[in-house]
N, C-alpha and C positions, 0 to 999 in steps of 0.2 A: 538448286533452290536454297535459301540462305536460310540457317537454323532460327527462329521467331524462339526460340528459349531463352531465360535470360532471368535473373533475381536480382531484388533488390534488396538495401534493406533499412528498417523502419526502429527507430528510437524516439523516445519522450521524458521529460520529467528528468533530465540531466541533474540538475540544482549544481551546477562546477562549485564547488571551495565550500559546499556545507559547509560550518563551523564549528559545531556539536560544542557549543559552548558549555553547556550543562556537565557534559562531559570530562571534558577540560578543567573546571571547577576541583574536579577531584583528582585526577590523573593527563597532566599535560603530555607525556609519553602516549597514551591513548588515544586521547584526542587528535594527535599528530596525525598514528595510525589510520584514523578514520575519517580526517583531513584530507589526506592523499587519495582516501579509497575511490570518491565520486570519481576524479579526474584519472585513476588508472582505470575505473572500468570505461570511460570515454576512451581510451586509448586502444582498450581491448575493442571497442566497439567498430574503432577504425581499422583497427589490423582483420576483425573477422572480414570487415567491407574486401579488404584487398587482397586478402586468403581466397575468396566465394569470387574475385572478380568479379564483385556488385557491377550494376548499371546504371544504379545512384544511388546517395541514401538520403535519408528524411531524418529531421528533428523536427517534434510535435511541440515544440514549446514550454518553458521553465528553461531554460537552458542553463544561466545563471540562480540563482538562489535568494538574490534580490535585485532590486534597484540600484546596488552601488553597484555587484557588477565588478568585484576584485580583480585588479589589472593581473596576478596570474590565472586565473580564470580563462579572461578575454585571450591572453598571447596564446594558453594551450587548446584552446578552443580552435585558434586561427589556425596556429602549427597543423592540427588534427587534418582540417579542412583542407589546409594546403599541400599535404599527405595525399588525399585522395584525392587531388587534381592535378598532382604529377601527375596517380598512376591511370589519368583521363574518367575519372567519375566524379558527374558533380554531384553538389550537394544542396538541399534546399531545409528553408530554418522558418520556420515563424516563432515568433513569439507568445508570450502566456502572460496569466495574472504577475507571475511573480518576476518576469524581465518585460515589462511593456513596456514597445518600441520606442513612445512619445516621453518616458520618464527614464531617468537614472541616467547614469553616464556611462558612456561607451568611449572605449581609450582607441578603437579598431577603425576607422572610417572607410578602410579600400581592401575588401576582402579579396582571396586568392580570386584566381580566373577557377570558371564554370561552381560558383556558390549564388545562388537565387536566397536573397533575405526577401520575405513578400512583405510587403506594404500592409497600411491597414485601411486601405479604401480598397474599389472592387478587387476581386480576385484577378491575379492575370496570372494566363493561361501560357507555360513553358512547355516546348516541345525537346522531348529527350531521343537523339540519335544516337543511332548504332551502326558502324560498318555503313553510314553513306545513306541511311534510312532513318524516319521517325517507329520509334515502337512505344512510347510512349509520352503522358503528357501529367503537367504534376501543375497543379494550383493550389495559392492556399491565401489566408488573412492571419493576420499578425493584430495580438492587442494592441491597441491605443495608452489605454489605461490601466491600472490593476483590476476596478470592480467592473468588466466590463460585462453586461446584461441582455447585447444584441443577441441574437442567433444569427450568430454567423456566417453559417450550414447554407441561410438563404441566401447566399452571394453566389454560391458554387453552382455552376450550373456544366454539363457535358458538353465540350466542343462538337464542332460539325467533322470531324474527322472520324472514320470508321476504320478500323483493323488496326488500333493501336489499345493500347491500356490508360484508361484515364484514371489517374487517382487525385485526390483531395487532401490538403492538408490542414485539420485542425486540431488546436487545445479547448475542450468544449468538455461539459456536464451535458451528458445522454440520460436522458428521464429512463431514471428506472436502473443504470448503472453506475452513479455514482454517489452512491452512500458514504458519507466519510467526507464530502471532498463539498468545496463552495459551490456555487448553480452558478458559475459565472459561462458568459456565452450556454445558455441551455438550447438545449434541442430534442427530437426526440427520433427514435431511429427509422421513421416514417421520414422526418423533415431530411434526414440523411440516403433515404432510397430515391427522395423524390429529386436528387442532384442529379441524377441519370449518370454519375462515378460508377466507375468500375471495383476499386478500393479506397474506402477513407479510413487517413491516417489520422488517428486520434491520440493524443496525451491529455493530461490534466489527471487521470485516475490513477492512482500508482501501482494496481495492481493487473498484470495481464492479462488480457480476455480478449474472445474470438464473439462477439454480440450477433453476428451474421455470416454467413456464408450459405454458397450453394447455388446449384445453378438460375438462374433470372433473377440473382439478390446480388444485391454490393456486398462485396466482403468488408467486414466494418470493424475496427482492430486497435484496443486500448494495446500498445506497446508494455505500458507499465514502467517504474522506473528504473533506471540504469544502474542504481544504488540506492539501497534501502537506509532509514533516516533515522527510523526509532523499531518502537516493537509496539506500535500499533497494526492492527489486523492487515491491515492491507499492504506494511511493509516485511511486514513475516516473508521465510522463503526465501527461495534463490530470483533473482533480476536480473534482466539486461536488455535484450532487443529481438526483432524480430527479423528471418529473412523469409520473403513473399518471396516463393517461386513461379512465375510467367512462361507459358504457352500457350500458341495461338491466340494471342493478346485476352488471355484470361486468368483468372490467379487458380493457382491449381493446389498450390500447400501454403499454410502460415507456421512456419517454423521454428519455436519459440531457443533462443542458444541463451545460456546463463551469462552476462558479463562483468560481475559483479564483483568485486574484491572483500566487503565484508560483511557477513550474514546476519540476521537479526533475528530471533527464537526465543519464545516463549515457552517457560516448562513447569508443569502445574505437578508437585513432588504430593504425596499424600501421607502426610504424619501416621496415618495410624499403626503401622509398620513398626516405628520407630520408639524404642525404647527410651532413647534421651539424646538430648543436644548433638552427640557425637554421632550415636549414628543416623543422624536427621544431616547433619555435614557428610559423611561418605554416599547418604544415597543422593545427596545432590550434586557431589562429582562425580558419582560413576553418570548421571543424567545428565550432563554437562560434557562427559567424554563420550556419551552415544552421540549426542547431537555434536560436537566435534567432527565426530566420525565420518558423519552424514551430508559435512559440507562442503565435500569436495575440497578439503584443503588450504579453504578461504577463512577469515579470522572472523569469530564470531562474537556476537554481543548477547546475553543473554537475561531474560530477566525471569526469576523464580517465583513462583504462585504457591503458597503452601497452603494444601487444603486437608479437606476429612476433618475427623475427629479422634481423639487422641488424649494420654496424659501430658504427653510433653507439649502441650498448647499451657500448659501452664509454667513451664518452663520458658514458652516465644514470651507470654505475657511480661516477664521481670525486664524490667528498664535497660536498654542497653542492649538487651539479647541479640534481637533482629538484626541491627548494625554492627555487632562485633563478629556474629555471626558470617556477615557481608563482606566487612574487613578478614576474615580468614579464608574465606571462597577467593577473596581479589588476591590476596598473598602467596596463595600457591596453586592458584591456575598458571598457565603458559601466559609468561608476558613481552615473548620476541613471537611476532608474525611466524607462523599467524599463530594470533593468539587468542587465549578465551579471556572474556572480560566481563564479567556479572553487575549487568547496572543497577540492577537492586531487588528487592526482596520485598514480597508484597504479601501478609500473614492473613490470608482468607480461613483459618481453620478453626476449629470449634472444642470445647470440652465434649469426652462424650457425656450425651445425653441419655437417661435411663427412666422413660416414659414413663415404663410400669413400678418402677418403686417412688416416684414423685407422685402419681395418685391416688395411694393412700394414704399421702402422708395430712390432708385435711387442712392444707395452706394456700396460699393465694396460687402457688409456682401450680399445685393441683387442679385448682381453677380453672387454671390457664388451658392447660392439658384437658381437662374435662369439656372447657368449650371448641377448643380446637378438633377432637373427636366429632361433637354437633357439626359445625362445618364440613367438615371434609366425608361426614356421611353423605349428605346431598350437597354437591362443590357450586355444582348450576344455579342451584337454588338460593345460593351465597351468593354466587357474582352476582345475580339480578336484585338481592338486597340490598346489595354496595352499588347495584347502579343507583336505583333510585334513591337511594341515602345522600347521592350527589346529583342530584336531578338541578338541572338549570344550567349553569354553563364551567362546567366543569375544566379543569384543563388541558389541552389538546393531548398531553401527554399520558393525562391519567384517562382518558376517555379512548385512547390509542387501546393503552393498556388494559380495559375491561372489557372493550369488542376481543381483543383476543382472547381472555380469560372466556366471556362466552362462550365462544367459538373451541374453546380447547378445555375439558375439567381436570387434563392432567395437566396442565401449565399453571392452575388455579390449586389443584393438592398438593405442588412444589413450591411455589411460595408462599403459603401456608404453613407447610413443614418449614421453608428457613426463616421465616417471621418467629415461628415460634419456641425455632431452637434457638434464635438469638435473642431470644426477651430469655428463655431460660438460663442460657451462657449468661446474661446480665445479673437475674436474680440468686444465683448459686454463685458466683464470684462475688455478689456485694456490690456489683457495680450501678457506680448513681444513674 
């Protein structure tokens, strides 16, 4: 009897030739760095494919990074794909917001043998052999445009073929996972059960996730991307791709493997520690060599959060500090791959503040202090005064924000306490 095992595996959100222009602004050696990075973890991704003796792999769309679509982009893109069709696995691509199909230029018109680009009208349904037999089947849709607004999801429907693995390919916003990211193609992960797919392959989110699994459910699987872009939340962490492992025509693991080349990390240092400038600079490089430590080896980018409260917030205060600061971290971290590279420095921190000798001193700062005690004796009894203080039609965001303050008195006593340690930080500094 012929072994039915067999994996594949699943990538999204490539973006080939980012630019990190921002970057580059300040350090074109850097920027090189992290130029290359997208397009070696594409490479990694290929090599895991033929390491694992995949039995195809998927690209969920982004592939490119825009609409132009950088002719090295395109050729190492092909190379990759024509890699994996020597070693007899094809590979299937749709498109996303930021390379749709119908826009931008493409230098590529006749892709290697066994690569399925899908269209963006119906899904059409590819059957994927092995050893003389079908064991699975892969469909997908491709954007048109960048803002495109269909549900996609409704095109996909389960072939009539039984005892193989059917999976779906698309770049879509799943109501409810993706925060962060446009509602372009939305859907919801009902509209995705009701495909009667075995696994859908989803990008557009950058950050990895397993939304379903389990037996009589679609397995339903943000990849996440390939290479992290900034140090916002969702590109934090290690990226790269997935491999679904298959028996009995059912997905049995979702495997997450790192393929990433450069890391992106966020690190919140806490002044109050710190006696002055210097040693606020050594505890942010030994915090800078943990998270080194941490990355597997890969070059990382970092960006510093300096919080608490502290004397030496009045030393970040003086003109200049913050950035010269920045400029001594970038000077003698590692600057040959991999390297640490500090994009910058972001001064959350505070004078401390000393409640009880401010009220009695018989001034407004006491005032302040005196009614912010009233408040936060009864927190509830506050949000419901500030509701109806805005009674009419408020705005979506500040009306978000007071159902929760209801609903929670200790999210309403913490920003209360930072409201009012920074009108103090204001009025003890002099600041207008």
């Amino acid at each position: 009897m012929a072994d039915d095992s067999f994996c594949f595996v699943h990538a999204a959100d490539l973006h080939l030739d980012t630019p990190f222009t921002g970057i580059g602004r300040v350090s074109a050696g850097v920027a090189q760095v992290l130029r290359e990075a997208s397009l070696q973890a594409f490479d990694t991704i290929v090599d895991l494919a033929l390491a694992r003796t995949a039995a195809f792999v998927l690209f969920a769309g982004d592939i490119y990074d825009g609409a132009q679509r950088g002719l090295r982009a395109q050729l190492r893109f092909r190379e990759g794909l024509a890699r994996l069709a020597e070693a007899g696995i094809p590979s299937f691509v749709v498109h996303g917001n930021h390379d749709p199909l119908d826009t931008g230029w493409s230098a590529i018109r006749e892709w290697p043998e066994k690569v399925t680009v899908f269209g963006t009208t119906d899904a059409r349904v590819v059957p994927v052999a092995r050893e003389g037999r079908t064991i699975a089947t892969v469909q997908g849709v491709s954007y048109a445009t960048p803002a495109t607004t269909e549900n996609l999801a409704l095109r996909l429907r389960r072939p009539d073929h039984s005892g193989v693995l059917h999976v779906g390919l698309l770049h879509c916003a799943v109501e409810g996972a993706s925060t962060g990211h446009e509602s372009y193609s939305p859907c919801s992960l009902g509209d995705l059960h009701s495909t009667g797919l075995d696994y859908l392959a989803l990008g557009h989110v950058h950050r990895h996730a397993v939304l379903s699994s389990g037996p009589g459910l679609a397995t339903v699987v943000y990849a996440g991307t390939s290479q992290a872009r900034s140090v916002r939340p969702g590109e934090l962490g290690a990226k790269g791709a997935v491999v679904v492992h298959v028996s009995d025509a059912a997905v049995r693991e979702v495997e997450f493997v790192a393929c990433d080349a450069v890391r992106f990390d966020l690190v919140d240092v806490d002044i109050a520690p710190c006696e002055d400038l210097g040693a606020l600079l050594d505890e942010l490089e030994a915090r800078g060599r943990d998270r080194a430590g941490e990355a597997d080896g890969r070059s990382l980018v970092l960006r510093g959060r300096l919080v608490g409260r502290g004397a030496v917030h009045g030393d970040l205060r003086r003109q200049g500090s913050i950035d010269q600061l920045l400029d001594t971290l970038r000077s003698r971290a590692a600057s040959a791959p991999p390297l640490v590279w500090w994009d910058a420095l972001e001064d959350r921190s505070g004078l401390p503040v000393a409640r009880e000798e401010i009220r009695g001193r018989g001034d407004f700062a006491a005032d302040l202090v005196t009614l912010a005690d009233e408040v936060l004796s009864d927190p509830l009894e506050a949000a419901r005064l500030v509701e109806e203080g805005t009674a009419g039609t408020p705005p979506r965001a500040l009306a978000t924000r007071l159902g929760e303050l209801l609903a929670d008195g200790a999210a309403l006593v913490g920003l209360v306490d930072e409201a009012v340690d920074a009108a103090l930080d204001a009025l003890e500094s002099g600041a207008p």
